[in-house]
C-alpha positions as CSV (number, residue, x, y, z in Angstrom):
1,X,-7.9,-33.4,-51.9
2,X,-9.3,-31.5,-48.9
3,X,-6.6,-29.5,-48.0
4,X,-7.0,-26.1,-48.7
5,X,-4.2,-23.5,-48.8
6,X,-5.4,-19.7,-47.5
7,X,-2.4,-16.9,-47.4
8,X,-3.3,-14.6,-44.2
9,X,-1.7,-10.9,-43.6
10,X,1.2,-11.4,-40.9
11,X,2.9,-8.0,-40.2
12,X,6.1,-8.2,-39.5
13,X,7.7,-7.1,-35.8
14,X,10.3,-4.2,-35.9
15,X,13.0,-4.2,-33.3
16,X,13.0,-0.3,-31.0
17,X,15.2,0.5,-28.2
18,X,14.9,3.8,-26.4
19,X,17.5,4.2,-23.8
20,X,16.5,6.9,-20.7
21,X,18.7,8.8,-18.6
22,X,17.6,7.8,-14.7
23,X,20.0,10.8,-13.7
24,X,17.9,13.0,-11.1
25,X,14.6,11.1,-10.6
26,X,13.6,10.9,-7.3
27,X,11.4,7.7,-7.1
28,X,9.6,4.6,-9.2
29,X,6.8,6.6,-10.0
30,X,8.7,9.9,-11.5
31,X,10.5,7.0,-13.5
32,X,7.4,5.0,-14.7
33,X,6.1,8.7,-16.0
34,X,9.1,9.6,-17.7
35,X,9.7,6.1,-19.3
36,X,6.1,6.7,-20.6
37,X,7.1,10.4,-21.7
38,X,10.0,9.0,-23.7
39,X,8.2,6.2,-25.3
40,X,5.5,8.1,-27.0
41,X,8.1,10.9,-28.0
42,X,10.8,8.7,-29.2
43,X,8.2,6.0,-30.7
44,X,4.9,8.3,-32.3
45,X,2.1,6.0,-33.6
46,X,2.0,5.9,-37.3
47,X,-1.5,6.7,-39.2
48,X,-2.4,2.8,-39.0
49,X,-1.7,2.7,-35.5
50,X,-4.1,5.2,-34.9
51,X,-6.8,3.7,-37.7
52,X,-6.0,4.2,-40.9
53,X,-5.3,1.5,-43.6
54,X,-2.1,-0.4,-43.6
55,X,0.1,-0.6,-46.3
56,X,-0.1,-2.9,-49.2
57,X,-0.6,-6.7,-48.9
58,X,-1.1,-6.0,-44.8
59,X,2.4,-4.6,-44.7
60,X,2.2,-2.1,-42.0
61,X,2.4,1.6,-43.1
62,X,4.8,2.3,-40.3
63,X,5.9,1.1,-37.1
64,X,2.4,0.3,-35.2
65,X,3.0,-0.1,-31.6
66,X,0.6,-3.6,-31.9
67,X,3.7,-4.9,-34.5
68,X,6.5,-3.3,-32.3
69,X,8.8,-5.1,-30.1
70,X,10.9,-2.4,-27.4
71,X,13.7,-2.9,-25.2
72,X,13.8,0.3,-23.0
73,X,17.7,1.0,-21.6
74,X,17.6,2.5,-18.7
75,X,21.5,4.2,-17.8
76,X,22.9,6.8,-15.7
77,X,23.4,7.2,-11.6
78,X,20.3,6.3,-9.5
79,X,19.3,7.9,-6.4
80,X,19.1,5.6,-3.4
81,X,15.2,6.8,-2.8
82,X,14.6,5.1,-6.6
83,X,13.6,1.6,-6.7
84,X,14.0,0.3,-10.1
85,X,11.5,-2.8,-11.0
86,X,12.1,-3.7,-14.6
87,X,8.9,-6.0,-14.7
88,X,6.5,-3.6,-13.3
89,X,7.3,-0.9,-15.8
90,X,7.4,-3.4,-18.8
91,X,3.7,-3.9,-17.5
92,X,2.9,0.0,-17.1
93,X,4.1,0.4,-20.9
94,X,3.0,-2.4,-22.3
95,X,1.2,-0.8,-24.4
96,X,3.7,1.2,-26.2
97,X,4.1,-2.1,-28.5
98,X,3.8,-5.9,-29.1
99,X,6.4,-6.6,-26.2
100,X,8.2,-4.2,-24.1
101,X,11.8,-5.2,-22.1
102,X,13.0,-3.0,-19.4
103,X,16.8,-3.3,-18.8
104,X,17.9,-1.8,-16.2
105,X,22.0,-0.9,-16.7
106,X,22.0,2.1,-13.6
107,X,25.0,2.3,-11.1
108,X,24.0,3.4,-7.7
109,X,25.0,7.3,-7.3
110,X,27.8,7.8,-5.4
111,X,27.6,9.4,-2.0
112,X,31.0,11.6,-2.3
113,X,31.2,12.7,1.5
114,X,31.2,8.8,2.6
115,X,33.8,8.1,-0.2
116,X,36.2,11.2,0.7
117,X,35.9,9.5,4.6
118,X,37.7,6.6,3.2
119,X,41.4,6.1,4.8
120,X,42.8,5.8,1.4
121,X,44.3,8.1,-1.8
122,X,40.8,8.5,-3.0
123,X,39.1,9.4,0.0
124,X,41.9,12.2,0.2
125,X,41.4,13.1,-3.0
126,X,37.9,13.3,-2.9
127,X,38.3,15.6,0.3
128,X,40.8,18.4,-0.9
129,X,38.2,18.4,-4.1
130,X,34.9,19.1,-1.9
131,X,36.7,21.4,0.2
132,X,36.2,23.6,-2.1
133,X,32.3,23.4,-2.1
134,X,31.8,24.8,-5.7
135,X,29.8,23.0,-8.4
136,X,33.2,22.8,-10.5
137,X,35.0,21.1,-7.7
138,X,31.7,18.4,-6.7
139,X,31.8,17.6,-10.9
140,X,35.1,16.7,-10.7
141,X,35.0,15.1,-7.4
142,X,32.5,12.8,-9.0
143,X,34.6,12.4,-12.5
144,X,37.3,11.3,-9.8
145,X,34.9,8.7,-8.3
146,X,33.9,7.4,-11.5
147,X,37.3,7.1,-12.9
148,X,38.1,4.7,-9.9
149,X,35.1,2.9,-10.2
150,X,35.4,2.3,-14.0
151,X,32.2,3.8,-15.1
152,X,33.8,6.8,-16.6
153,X,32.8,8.0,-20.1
154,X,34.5,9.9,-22.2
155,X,32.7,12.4,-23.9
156,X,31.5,12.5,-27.4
């Protein structure tokens, strides 16, 4: 009696996350272009992203970035020069999907010749390590910085 029922296509979101290294980039805009880099190599457009039909009953054929929701991870050590702004690069790749999350999980790098001044048994530590000078001894000084500050990772 006047009400009219009408089904309508409704694709349905999938969930990405793409987590990016910051290790080594210099500033915002060197991160902004490799956030971008890894989004379109980790996340391709399927063919009805680019055009071509969806699947059946409007299912989508693929992940299409306009039904894709993406949290981007962003890990590692950051320079002190890099600014990290997780809302300004959600808005630079905003078009890599339906919604796009920056989270930004970084640890400021460590500066290993202010630690090894330190009047304590790491600062020591750190010292006899970089008297060396060698890229062996500087990777372990900072395995020995990030064992005391509780980032370290095992590998694997």
């Amino acid at each position: 009696d006047g009400v009219r029922v009408e089904p309508i296509r409704c694709p349905i979101a999938a969930y990405e996350e793409v987590v990016l290294a910051v290790d080594g980039v210099g500033d915002s805009s060197a991160l902004e272009a490799r956030l971008q880099a890894a989004l379109v190599e980790e996340l391709p457009l399927t063919a009805s992203a680019t055009g071509a039909q969806a699947g059946p009953q409007g299912a989508p054929a693929g992940t299409q970035a306009e039904v894709r929701l993406v949290t981007c991870r962003l890990v590692g050590r950051r320079a002190a020069s890099l600014a990290v702004a997780p809302d300004s690069l959600a808005a630079a790749c905003g078009s890599a999907g339906l919604g796009v999350r920056v989270v930004d999980e970084t640890a400021p790098e460590f500066d290993l010749d202010d630690l090894a001044r330190e009047p304590n048994a790491r600062g020591q530590a750190l010292a006899r390590l970089l008297i060396a000078g060698d890229d062996l001894s500087r990777r372990a000084a900072t395995l020995l910085a990030e064992s005391f500050d509780g980032s370290l990772t095992p590998p694997g």
